[in-house]
C-alpha positions as a Markdown table, in Angstrom:
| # | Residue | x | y | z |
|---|---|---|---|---|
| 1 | Unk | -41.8 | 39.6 | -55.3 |
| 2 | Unk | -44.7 | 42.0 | -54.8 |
| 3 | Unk | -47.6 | 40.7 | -56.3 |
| 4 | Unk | -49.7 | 44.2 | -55.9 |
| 5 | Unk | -46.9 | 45.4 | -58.7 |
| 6 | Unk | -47.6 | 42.6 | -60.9 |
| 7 | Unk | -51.7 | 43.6 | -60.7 |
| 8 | Unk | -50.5 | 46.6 | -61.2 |
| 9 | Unk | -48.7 | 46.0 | -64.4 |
| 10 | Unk | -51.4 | 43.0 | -65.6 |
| 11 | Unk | -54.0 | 45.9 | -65.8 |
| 12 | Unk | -51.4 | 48.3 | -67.8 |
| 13 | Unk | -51.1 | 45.7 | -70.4 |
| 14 | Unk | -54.1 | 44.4 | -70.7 |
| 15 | Unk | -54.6 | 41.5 | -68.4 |
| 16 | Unk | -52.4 | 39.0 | -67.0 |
| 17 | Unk | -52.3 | 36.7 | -70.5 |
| 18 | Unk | -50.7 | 39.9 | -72.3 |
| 19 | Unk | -48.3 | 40.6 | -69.5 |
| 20 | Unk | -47.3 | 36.9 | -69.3 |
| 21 | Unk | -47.0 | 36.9 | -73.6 |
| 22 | Unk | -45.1 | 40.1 | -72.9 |
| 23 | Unk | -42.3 | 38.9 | -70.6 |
| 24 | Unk | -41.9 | 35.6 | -72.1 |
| 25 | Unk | -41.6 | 37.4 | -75.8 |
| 26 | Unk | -39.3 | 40.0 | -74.2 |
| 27 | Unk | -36.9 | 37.3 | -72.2 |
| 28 | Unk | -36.8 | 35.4 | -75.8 |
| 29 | Unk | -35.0 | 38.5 | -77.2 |
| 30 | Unk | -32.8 | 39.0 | -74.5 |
| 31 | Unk | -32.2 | 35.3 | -74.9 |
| 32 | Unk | -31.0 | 35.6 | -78.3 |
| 33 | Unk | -28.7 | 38.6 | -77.5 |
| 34 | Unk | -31.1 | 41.4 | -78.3 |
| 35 | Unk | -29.8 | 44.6 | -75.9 |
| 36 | Unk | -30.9 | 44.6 | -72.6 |
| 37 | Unk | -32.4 | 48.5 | -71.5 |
| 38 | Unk | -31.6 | 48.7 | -68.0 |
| 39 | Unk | -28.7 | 48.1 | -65.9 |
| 40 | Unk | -28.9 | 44.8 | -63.7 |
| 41 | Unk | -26.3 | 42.4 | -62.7 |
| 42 | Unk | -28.9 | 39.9 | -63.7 |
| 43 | Unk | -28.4 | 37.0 | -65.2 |
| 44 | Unk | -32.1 | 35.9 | -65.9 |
| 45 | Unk | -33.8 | 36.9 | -68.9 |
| 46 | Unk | -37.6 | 36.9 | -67.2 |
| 47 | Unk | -36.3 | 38.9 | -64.1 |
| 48 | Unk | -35.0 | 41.4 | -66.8 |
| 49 | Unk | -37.5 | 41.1 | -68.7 |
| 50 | Unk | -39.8 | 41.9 | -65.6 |
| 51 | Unk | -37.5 | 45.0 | -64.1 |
| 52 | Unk | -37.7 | 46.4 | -67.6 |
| 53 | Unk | -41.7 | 46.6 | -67.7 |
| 54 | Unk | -41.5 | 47.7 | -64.1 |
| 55 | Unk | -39.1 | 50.5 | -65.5 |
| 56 | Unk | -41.4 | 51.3 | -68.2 |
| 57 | Unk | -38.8 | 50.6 | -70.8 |
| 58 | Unk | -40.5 | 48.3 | -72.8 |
| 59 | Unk | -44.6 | 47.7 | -74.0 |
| 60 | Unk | -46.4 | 45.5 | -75.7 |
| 61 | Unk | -46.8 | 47.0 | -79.4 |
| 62 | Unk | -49.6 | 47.3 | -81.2 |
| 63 | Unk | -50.3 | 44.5 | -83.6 |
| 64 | Unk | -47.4 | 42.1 | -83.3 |
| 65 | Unk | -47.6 | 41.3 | -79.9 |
| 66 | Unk | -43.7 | 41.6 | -79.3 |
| 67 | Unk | -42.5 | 44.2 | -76.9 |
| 68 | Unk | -40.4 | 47.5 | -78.2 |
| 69 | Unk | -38.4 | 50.0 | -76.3 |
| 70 | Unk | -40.2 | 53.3 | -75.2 |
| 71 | Unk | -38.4 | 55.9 | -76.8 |
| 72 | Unk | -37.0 | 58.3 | -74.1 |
| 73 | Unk | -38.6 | 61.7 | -75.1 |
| 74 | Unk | -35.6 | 63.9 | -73.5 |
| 75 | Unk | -34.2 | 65.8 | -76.4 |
């Protein structure tokens, strides 16, 4: 794993407490069979969880502190 990237996505989010509260909040959906927005052969909910932030297919949202889908902006 590349820990420049995950600087790199601490300092997106806010600092590593919000990226950490991200992935584990994310990987808790996935857990519980909420759709997954990437394709991966990927078992692991954190390493999806990761590849999606990576992606930029989810963020943290303001307020609840659970992580939405970006909205694809391609009409």
């Amino acid at each position: 794993m590349n820990y420049k990237n995950i600087d790199e996505l601490a300092k997106q989010v806010g600092g590593s407490l919000r990226l950490t509260s991200l992935i584990i909040s994310r990987a808790r959906q996935i857990i519980k069979r909420a759709p997954v927005f990437i394709e991966t052969n990927i078992d692991d909910p954190v390493q999806i969880a990761f590849l999606e932030l990576m992606q930029k297919k989810i963020r943290l949202s303001d307020g609840t502190g659970q992580p939405t889908q970006i909205k694809s902006s391609k009409n």
